[in-house]
Every structure is written in structure tokens, then in C-alpha cells.
FIKELUM-780459 format. One line per 3 residues: their letters; for each residue x, y, z of C-alpha. Coordinates in pm, whole numbers, padded with zeros to 5 digits, always signed. Example, Ala and Ser with C-alpha at 12.3 -4.5 7.8 and 13.67 -1.06 7.14 Angstrom:
as = +01230 -00450 +00780 ~ +01367 -00106 +00714
//
This chain:
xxx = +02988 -01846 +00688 ~ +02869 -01621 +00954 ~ +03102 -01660 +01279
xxx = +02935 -01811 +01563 ~ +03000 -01530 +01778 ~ +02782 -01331 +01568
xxx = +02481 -01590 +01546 ~ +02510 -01578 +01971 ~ +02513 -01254 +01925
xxx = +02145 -01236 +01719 ~ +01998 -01520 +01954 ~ +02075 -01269 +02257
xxx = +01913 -01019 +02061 ~ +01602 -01203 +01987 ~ +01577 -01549 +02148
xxx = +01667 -01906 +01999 ~ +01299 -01902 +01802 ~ +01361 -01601 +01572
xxx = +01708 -01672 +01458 ~ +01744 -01951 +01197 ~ +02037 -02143 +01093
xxx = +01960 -02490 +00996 ~ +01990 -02570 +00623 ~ +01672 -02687 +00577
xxx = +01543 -02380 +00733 ~ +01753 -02141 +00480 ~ +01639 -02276 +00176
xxx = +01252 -02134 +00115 ~ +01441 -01757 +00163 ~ +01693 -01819 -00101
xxx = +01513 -01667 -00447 ~ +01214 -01457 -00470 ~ +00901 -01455 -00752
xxx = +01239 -01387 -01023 ~ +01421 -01648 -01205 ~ +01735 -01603 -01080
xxx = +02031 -01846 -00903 ~ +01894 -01898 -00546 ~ +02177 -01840 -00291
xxx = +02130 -01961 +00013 ~ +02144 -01725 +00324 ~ +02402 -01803 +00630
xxx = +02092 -01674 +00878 ~ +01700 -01558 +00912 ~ +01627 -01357 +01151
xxx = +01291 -01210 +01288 ~ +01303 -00923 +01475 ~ +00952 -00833 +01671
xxx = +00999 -00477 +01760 ~ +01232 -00140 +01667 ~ +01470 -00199 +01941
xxx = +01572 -00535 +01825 ~ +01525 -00458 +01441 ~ +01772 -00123 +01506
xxx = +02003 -00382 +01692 ~ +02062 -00632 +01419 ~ +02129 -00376 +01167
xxx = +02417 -00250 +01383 ~ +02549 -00570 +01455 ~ +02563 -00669 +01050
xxx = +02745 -00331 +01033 ~ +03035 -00401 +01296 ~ +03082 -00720 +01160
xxx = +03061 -00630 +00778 ~ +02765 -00870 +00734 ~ +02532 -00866 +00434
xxx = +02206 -00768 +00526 ~ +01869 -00824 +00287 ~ +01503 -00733 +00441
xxx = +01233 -00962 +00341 ~ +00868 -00913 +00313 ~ +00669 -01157 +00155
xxx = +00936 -01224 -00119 ~ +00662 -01151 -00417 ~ +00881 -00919 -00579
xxx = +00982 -00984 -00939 ~ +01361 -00853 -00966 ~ +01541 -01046 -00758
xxx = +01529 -00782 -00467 ~ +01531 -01024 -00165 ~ +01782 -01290 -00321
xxx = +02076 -01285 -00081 ~ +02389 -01163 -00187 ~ +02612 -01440 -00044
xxx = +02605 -01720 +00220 ~ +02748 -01510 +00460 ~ +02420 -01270 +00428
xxx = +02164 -01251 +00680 ~ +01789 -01232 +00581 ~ +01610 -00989 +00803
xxx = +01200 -01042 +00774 ~ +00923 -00851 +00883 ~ +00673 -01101 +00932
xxx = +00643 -00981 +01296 ~ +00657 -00641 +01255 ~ +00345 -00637 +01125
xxx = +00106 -00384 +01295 ~ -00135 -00105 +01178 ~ -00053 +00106 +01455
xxx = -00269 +00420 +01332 ~ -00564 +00499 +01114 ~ -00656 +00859 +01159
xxx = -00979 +00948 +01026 ~ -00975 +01275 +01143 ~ -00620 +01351 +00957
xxx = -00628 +01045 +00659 ~ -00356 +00875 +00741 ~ -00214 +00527 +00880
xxx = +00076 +00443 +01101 ~ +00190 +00102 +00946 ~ +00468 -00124 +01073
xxx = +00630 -00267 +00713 ~ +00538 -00556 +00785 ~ +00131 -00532 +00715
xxx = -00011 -00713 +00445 ~ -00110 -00463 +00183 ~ -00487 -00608 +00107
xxx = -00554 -00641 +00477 ~ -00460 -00303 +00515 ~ -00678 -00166 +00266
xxx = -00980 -00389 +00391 ~ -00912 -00229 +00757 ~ -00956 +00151 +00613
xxx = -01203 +00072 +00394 ~ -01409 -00024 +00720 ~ -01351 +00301 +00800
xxx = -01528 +00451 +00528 ~ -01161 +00609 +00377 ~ -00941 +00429 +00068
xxx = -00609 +00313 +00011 ~ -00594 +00284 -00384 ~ -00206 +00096 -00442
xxx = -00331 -00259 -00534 ~ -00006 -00455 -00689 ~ -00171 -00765 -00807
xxx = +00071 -00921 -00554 ~ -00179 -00748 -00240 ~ -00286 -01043 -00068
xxx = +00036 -01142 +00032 ~ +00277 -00860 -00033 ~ +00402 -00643 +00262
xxx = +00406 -00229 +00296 ~ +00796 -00240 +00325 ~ +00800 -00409 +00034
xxx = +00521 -00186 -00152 ~ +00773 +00079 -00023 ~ +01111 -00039 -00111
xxx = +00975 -00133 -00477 ~ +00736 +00145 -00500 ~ +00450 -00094 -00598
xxx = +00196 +00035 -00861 ~ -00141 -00168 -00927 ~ -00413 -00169 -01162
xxx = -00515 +00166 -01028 ~ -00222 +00316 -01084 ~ -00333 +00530 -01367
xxx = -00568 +00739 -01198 ~ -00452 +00727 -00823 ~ -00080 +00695 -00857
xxx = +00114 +00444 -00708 ~ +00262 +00373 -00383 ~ +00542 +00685 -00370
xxx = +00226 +00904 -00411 ~ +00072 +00790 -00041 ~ +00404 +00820 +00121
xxx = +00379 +01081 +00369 ~ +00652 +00980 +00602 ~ +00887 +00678 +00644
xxx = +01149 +00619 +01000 ~ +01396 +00404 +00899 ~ +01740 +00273 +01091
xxx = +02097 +00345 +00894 ~ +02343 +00112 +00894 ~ +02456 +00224 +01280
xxx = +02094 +00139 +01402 ~ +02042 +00544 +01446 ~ +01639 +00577 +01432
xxx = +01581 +00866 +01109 ~ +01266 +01070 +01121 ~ +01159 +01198 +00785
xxx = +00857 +01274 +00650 ~ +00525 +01411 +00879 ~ +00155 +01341 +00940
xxx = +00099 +01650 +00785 ~ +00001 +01677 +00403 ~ +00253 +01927 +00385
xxx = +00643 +01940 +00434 ~ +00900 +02099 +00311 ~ +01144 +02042 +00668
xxx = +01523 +01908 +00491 ~ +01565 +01641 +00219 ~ +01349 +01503 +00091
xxx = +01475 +01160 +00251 ~ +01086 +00983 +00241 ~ +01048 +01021 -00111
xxx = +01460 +00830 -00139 ~ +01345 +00524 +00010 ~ +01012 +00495 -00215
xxx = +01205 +00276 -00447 ~ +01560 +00227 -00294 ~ +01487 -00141 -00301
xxx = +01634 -00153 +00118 ~ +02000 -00025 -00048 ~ +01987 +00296 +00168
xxx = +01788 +00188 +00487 ~ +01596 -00062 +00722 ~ +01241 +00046 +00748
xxx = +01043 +00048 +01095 ~ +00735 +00243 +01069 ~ +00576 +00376 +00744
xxx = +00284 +00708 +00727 ~ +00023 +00681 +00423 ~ -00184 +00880 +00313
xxx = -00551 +00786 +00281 ~ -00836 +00962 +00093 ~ -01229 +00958 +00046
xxx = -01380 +00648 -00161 ~ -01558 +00737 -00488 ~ -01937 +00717 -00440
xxx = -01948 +00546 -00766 ~ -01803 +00318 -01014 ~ -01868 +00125 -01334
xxx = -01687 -00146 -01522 ~ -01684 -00202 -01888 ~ -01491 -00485 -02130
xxx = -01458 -00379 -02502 ~ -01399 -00667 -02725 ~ -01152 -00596 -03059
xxx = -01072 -00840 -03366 ~ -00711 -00704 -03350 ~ -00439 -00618 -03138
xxx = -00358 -00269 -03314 ~ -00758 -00173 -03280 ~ -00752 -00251 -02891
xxx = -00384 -00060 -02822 ~ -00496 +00213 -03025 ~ -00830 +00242 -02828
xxx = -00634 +00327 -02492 ~ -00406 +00599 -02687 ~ -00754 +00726 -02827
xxx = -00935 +00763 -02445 ~ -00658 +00934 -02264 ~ -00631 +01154 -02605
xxx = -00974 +01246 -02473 ~ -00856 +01377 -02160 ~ -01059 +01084 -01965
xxx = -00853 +00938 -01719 ~ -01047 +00590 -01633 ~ -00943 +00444 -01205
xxx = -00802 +00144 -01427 ~ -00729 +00057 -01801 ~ -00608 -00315 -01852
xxx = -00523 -00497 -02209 ~ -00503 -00887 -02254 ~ -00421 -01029 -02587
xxx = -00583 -01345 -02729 ~ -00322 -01601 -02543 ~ -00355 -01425 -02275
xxx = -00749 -01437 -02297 ~ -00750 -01789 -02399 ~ -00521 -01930 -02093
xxx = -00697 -01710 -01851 ~ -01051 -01837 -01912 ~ -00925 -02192 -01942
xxx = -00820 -02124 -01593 ~ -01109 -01920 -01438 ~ -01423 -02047 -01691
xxx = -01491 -01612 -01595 ~ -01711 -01616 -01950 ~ -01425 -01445 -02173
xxx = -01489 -01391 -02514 ~ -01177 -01637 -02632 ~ -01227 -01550 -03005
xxx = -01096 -01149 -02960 ~ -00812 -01075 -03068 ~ -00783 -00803 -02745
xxx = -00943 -00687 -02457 ~ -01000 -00380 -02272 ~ -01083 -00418 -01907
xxx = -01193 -00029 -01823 ~ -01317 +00089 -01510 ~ -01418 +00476 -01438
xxx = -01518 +00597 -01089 ~ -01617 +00889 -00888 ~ -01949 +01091 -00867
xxx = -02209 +00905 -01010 ~ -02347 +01140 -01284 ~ -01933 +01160 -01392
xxx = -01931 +00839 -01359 ~ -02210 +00753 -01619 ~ -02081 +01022 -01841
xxx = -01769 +00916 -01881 ~ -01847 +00550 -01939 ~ -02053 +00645 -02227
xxx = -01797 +00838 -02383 ~ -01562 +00559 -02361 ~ -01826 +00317 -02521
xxx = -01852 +00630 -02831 ~ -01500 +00579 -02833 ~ -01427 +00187 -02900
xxx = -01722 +00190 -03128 ~ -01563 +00393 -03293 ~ -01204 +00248 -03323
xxx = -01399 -00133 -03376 ~ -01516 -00262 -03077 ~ -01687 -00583 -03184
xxx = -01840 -00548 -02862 ~ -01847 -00336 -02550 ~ -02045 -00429 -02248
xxx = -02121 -00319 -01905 ~ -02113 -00502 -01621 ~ -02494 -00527 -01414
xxx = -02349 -00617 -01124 ~ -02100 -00599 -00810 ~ -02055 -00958 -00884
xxx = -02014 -00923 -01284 ~ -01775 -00640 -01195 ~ -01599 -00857 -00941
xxx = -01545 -01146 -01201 ~ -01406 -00851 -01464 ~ -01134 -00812 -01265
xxx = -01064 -01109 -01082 ~ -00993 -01238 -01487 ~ -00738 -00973 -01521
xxx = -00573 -01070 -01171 ~ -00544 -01447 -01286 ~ -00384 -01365 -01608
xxx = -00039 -01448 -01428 ~ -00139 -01707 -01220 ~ -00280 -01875 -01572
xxx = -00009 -01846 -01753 ~ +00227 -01959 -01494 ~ +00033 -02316 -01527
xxx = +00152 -02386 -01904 ~ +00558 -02440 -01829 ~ +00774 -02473 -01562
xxx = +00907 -02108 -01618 ~ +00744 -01726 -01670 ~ +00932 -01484 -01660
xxx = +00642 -01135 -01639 ~ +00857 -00794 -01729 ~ +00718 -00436 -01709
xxx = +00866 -00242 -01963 ~ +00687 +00121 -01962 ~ +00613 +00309 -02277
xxx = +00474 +00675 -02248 ~ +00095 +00610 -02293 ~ +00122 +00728 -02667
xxx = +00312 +00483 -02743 ~ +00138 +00203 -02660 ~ +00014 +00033 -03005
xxx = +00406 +00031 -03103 ~ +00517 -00189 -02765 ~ +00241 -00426 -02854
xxx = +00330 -00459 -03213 ~ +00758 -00475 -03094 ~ +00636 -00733 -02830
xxx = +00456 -00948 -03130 ~ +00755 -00887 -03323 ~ +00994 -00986 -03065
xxx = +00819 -01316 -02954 ~ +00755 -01451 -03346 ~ +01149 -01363 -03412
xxx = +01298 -01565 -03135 ~ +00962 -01888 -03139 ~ +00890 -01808 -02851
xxx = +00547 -01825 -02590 ~ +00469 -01450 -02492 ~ +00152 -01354 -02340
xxx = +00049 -00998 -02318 ~ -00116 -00794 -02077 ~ -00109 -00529 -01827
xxx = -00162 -00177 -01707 ~ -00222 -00052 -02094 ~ -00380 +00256 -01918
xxx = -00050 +00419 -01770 ~ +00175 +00243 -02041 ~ +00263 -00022 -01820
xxx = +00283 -00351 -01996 ~ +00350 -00682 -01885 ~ +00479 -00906 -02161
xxx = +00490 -01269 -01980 ~ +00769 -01503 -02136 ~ +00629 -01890 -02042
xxx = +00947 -02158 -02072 ~ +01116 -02402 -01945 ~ +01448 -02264 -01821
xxx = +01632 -02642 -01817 ~ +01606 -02597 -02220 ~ +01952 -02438 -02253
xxx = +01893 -02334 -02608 ~ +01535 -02199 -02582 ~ +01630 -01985 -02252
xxx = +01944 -01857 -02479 ~ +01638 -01693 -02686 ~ +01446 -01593 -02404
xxx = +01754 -01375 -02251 ~ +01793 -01171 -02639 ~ +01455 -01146 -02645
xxx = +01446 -00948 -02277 ~ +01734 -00783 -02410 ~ +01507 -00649 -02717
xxx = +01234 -00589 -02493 ~ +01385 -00331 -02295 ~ +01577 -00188 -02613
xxx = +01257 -00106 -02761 ~ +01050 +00001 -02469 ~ +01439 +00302 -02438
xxx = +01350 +00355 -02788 ~ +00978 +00501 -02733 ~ +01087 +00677 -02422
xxx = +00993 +00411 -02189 ~ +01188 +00293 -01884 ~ +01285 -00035 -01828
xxx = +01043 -00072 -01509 ~ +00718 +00069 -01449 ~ +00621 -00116 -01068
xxx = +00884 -00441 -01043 ~ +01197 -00209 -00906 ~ +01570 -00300 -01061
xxx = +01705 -00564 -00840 ~ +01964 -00839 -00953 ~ +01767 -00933 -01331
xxx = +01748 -00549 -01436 ~ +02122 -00397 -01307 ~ +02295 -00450 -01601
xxx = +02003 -00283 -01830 ~ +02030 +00033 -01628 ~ +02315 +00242 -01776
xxx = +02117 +00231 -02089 ~ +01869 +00439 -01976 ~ +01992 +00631 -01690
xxx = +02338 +00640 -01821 ~ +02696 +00685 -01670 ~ +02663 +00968 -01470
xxx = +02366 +00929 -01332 ~ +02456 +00550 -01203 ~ +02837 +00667 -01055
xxx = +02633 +00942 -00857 ~ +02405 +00667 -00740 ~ +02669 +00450 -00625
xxx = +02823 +00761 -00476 ~ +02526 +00797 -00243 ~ +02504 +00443 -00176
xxx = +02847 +00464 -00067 ~ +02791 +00782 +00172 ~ +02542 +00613 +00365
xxx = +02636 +00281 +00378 ~ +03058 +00277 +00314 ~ +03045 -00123 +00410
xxx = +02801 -00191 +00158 ~ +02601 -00447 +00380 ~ +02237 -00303 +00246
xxx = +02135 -00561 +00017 ~ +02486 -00522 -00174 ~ +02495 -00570 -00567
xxx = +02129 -00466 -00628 ~ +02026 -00168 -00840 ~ +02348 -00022 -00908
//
């Protein structure tokens, strides 16, 4: 329990309406999008500026208080789940401004707090483009982009969100303000201590005000969806265009249950007979544009596209990809448990994931839908079950297990956007290995030696 002294302590700091203690209050910030154990925090609190953020962080400090940061809790690794009841959850819901958008520059001051679609709709009204788009964007925060370094659908040609960091000012555990980072495109001033918190998962510091980079739109784009009467045809199609040294703004796969469950859900005109799909999009000047599209077409004709067709229209293109964002949302309808992983195989490898996923899901009867980022080797086999059936969720466990073992084995890592968290700690050794986790731990441990920054995650 956290001592009443210390709750005074917070309300002083912020006033009675941002500090919440009541169980019934607790509850909703007790788990995040993972399936994990909820644990239930011993306080929320919601800071609305830097000098009362940077004041709660020291405070957790001097009284050796657990402290978690929570954005919109979308994250898929068990980031934000509290470490004990004693923790405090610290959100950012009010901390939420786009304090800059420099069009002179291309860049934004962002509190991390923003949501991540509406802060890509605010520079895209001023003519400039933010490309991270986790399929999470409508409700997931900056910080948390940050902290998990979020990719998207466009990661393969634009990067993901590490690549727009320019700058990040953060509070350490004594509520000191750090600077790192610039608004210039350049810097080379000290450690690199911006690029350490792109994907610390809030173990190393408190966040307070981010810098992105921002960049021209493409003047053009076009959207294509390649239908294939087999898995192996459509995985080897995306080894077969990057072969080709064509590097499409996104490059999605969806196997048949996948394709099946989404269009029950959507009615978005899918063919529901393929065996895969390719959801391709290439952008940039138009006459590129068209080139490259038609190369692509050459291409899954000639690997056995049963069909490959453009879309006419911004709204055809629109309903191409709002299909690909509803493939979780779908298959999270059929049982009362999904479990989505994002085991990354070099691009190469991709037709051998697909055929160990298939493999993995027949061996152990169960449910596993396929899809994801196919592009960048990103995959996102999607477990549906129904955790309450002890036995079946036995299976579902080895077959994570196997998942990860064979994404190591084609010199893949065991996350490619979804960060480490609580569900992916105990995987890490086996890819990282010894050394590399006890120096981890060892810098953990030099900047925070009371472990209160969301203590037991990563390492």
C-alpha cells in the first residue's frame, strides 16, 4: 500500500481531481492490450504540466515507489501493467499538446501525450507528413510510440518511429529536466541519449516533450491487391519484389483465415477463396509511381497471381487498407482471447516463417491467423483462444515458445514494433544473450539504483 503521507503528498502536487485512489477507480489501469495477470495499481495520477510531472517522479524516488507511465495502454507486451500494488500509474492524458510544427525547419514539438493519428492529420494540414502509423494510431500516444518505438504499415519504406526522433527531454528519477537531442537534422553533441529512450519501454526515463522529424508528402500513390491460390506463392512474391530492389511505402500479407474473418467483419469485397493476399502500395513521383506498380504486377504474374488489381479510386484505396487495419479487430471477435505476436524474420526469409507458423498452429490444434507487415519481415501471427481452457492455453504458451524459436533460427528477433515488456522478458537471453542483458541491467541500475522505472520489464 502506498502510505498516506505520500498520496497527500501527490494531491498537493496536483489537486484532489488528478490523483486516484478508489478501487473502483484502479481497476481499468491494471492490464494493457496483453494477456497478462492484471495487478492493480495503489494510485493514478495525472500530472498537467512539466513541473508537476518532474515532481511526482521525485517523490516515487524518495519514497522507493514504483512508477509506470501510461499512454493509451494499446501496447501489446505488457508495458503499462503495474508492477505491484504499491505502484503508481503516471498518465499523460493531459499532457497532451502539439506545441510546435515548424514548416520552415520540419519538425514538431509534441508533449507525449498527443494522439498519434491526430498528430499526423494536424501536419498533414500543413502540407508536410508524419509516416509512423502503428495500426494502434487513433488512440495510441507519442510517449508511447516512443517508449515502444512503434512501427506501422509504412514501416518498410519510411522507417519507424526511432527514425523521426530528433530530440526527446525527459526527467530521471531525481526529477532533473535532460536535454538531448536538437531541432537540428544534425547532432553529434554527447551520447546519444535520444536514440536510448526510442525503445526503453519508460525503464530509463519520464518523458516531457518529444522533437520529430517531418518530411514532404509524395505527390503520388497507387494501391494494388494480388490474389494467390497458396500461401508459399504469396510469401515468395514479397521475397521476389524487394529482390528487385523496389521498395513499395507498404507491403501487407493476410492468409485465407485471416481473409475470411476480416471480410465477414467489414463485407470490404475480399476475394475469400485465396489462399493469400498481398496488400501493396508504392508512392512518390507520379511517373515512379506508375513504373513501379507495373513492375510489381510483371512480378506476381509471374510467381501466380490469380489476380492482381488496381484500385480506381481514393475510396477503393481507402477500403484496401482499412481491410488490412480490421484484420485484428476481426479476429479478436471469434474467442474471448488473441493473443497478436510480431516475430521478425529478415525479409528473405519470409516464405519459411509462414510455412513454421502453419506448422506450428496444425502441431499444437490450434486457431492462428496470419498477417502483417510481410514487406519489412514483420509478421503478425494472431493466436484466437479462450484462455479459461487450461489445457488449450497450455498449447498456446509452447506454441509462442516455438514461434519465437523459429523466427532466432532465420535471424529474426523476437519483436519487430510490440517492445519486450512483461510477456517477452524471459525470451530475451535467447537472442541477445548473457552479456548483452547483465550490461543492460547494469545501465538500468546506473540510472535508476531504486529500480522504481517500471521495474521487472525488459530485462
Amino acid at each position: 500500500m502506498i502510505s498516506k503521507g505520500l498520496i497527500q503528498e501527490f494531491i498537493k502536487a496536483l489537486g484532489q481531481d488528478n490523483v486516484l485512489i478508489e478501487p473502483s477507480d484502479l481497476h481499468v489501469y491494471s492490464y494493457d492490450a496483453a494477456v497478462l495477470d492484471p495487478v492493480v495499481p495503489g494510485a493514478v495520477l495525472s500530472p498537467g504540466n512539466s513541473q508537476e510531472l518532474g515532481r511526482i517522479v521525485k517523490l516515487c524516488n524518495e519514497n522507493r515507489t514504483p512508477l509506470n507511465v501510461r499512454g493509451s495502454g494499446t501496447n501489446l507486451s505488457g508495458g503499462t501493467v503495474p508492477a505491484a500494488q504499491d505502484s503508481v500509474v503516471v498518465l499523460t492524458r493531459r499532457l497532451n499538446k502539439i506545441l510546435e510544427i515548424n514548416t520552415r525547419d520540419l519538425y514538431a514539438r509534441v508533449q507525449p501525450g498527443v494522439i498519434t493519428a491526430d498528430f499526423a492529420a494536424q501536419v498533414a494540414q500543413q502540407d508536410l507528413f508524419y509516416p509512423p502509423d502503428p495500426g494502434s494510431q487513433t488512440v495510441s500516444t507519442l510517449g508511447g510510440n516512443v517508449a515502444e518505438n512503434a512501427g506501422g504499415l509504412r514501416g518498410l519504406k519510411y522507417g519507424v518511429t526511432k527514425d523521426y526522433l530528433q530530440g526527446v527531454t525527459f526527467f530521471d528519477v531525481n526529477g532533473e529536466l535532460i536535454h538531448s537531442g536538437s531541432r537540428t537534422i544534425k547532432c553529434a553533441t554527447g551520447l546519444n541519449l535520444t536514440g536510448l529512450m526510442a525503445g526503453s519501454e519508460g525503464t530509463l526515463g519520464v518523458m516531457n516533450e518529444i522533437i520529430l522529424k517531418l518530411i514532404p508528402p509524395p505527390k503520388a500513390s497507387r494501391a494494388l491487391l494480388a490474389v494467390f491460390d497458396s500461401l508459399d506463392k504469396g510469401s515468395e512474391t514479397v521475397s521476389a519484389i524487394i529482390a528487385e530492389k523496389i521498395i513499395p511505402c507498404t507491403l501487407e500479407f493476410l492468409d485465407n483465415f485471416t481473409i475470411k474473418t476480416v471480410e465477414d467483419f467489414r463485407r470490404a469485397g475480399l476475394p475469400t477463396e485465396a489462399e493469400a493476399l498481398l496488400l501493396i502500395e508504392v508512392d512518390g513521383h507520379p511517373e515512379e509511381v506508375r513504373e513501379e506498380a507495373r513492375k510489381i504486377q510483371d512480378i506476381c504474374s509471374k510467381i501466380g497471381a490469380v489476380e492482381t488489381r488496381i484500385a480506381d479510386s481514393a475510396r477503393e484505396k481507402a477500403n484496401i487498407w482499412q481491410a488490412r487495419r480490421d484484420a485484428l479487430p476481426a479476429l479478436a471477435r471469434l474467442k474471448p482471447t488473441t493473443i497478436l505476436e510480431d516475430a521478425t524474420v529478415p525479409r528473405s526469409r519470409i516464405p519459411e516463417m509462414v510455412k513454421g507458423i502453419k506448422a506450428i498452429g496444425d502441431k499444437y490444434d490450434l486457431t492462428i491467423g496470419t498477417f502483417g507487415h510481410a514487406g519489412d519481415g514483420n509478421l503478425h501471427p494472431t493466436i484466437v483462444t479462450d484462455r479459461r481452457d487450461k489445457q488449450e492455453f497450455e498449447r498456446v504458451e509452447k506454441a509462442i515458445a516455438e514461434i519465437f524459436a523459429k523466427a532466432l533460427s532465420l535471424d529474426g528477433t523476437l519483436s519487430g514494433e510490440h517492445g519486450i515488456g512483461l510477456a517477452k522478458a524471459r525470451f530475451m537471453e535467447q537472442e541477445v544473450g548473457r552479456a548483452s542483458l547483465a550490461y543492460s541491467r547494469a545501465l538500468k541500475k546506473g540510472v535508476d539504483p531504486n529500480n522504481i522505472l517500471n521495474p521487472g520489464k525488459m530485462f
